[in-house]
N, C-alpha and C positions, 0 to 999 in steps of 0.2 A: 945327436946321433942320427946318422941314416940308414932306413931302413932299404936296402935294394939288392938284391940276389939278381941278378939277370936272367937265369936261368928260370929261379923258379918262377918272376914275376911274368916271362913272356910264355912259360908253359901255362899258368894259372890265368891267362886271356885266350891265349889259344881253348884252352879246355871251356873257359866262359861263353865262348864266341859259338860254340860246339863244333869243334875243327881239331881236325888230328887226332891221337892212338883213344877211342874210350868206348869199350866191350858193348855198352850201350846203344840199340837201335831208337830213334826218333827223341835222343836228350835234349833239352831244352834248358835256358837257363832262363829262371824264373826273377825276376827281377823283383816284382811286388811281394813274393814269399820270399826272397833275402830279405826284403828290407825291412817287411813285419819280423822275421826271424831276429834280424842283426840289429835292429835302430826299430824297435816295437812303438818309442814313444815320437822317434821322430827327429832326435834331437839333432843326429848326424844332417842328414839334408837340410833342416831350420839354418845350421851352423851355413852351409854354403850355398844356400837357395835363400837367399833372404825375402824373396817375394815372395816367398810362399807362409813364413813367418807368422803368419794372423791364423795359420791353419791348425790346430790343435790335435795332437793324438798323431794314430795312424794314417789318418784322413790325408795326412802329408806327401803318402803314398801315390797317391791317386787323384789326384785335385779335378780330374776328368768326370768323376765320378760322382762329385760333390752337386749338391742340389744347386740353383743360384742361388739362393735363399744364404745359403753358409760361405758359396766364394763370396757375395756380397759381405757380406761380415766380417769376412776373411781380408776385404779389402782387395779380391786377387778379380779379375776380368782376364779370362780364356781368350786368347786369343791377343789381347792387349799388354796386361801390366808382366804375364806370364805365357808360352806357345801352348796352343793345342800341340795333341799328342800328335805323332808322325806316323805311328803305326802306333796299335793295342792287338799283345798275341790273347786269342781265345781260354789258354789257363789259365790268364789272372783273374779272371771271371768270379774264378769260385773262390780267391783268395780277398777280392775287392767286396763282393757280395755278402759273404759270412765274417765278416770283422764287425765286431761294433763300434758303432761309429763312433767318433773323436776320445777312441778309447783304444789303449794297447792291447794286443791281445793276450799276453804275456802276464799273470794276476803279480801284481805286488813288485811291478818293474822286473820280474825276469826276464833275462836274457839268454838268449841261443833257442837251439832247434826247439819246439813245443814237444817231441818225443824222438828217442835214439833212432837214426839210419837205420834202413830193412837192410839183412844183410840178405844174400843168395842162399836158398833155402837149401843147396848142397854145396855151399863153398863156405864153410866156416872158416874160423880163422887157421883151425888143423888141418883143411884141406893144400894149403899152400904149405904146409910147414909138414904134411907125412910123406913116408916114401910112397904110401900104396896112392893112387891117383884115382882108383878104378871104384872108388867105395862111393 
């Protein structure tokens, strides 16, 4: 089976990339909170990063981040068997910092967001669906 929309796969990189229609000033797409989000334990990137492979947990995340102490272990040398980073944005700070290490953040392997989306504190879901607009 293939999975491919064209539509929605090039609207869904554009919106990634943060380019094109989104209500949002200064959106960012967080790479290191997807991946804690989506792949907590790691497995996705393990599966297609195989040099990273020795790296346990979350820590998969961010191998930058990692003491030598554990990429030694890990078998990985920055800059060698694996690249240094080309850029690191300033939000994944807080997300690289407060994870515990070689551990998901997610208790018991769950998966998805750690708590539902804010929604807009006067845009419920009845604001798009009433006639009155002005409330």
């Amino acid at each position: 089976k293939v999975d491919y929309d064209v539509c929605s796969n090039y609207g869904n990189w554009l919106y990634s990339a943060g380019i094109g229609n989104d209500p949002r000033d200064n959106r960012r797409f967080n790479v290191i909170k997807q991946g804690l989000d989506y792949d907590g334990d790691g497995d996705y990137v393990r599966l297609w990063i195989p040099e990273l492979g020795g790296i346990e947990g979350a820590d998969i995340h961010a191998p930058w981040a990692l003491s030598s102490t554990a990429l030694s272990q890990a078998g990985v040398t920055l800059g060698d068997t694996y690249p240094q980073p080309v850029v690191t944005a300033p939000e994944w700070g807080r997300h690289i910092s407060q994870r515990p290490q070689g551990r998901s953040p997610h208790p018991k392997g769950r998966r998805g967001p750690t708590h539902p989306p804010k929604q807009h504190k006067d845009r419920g879901i009845d604001f798009y669906f009433s006639r009155k607009k002005d409330a």
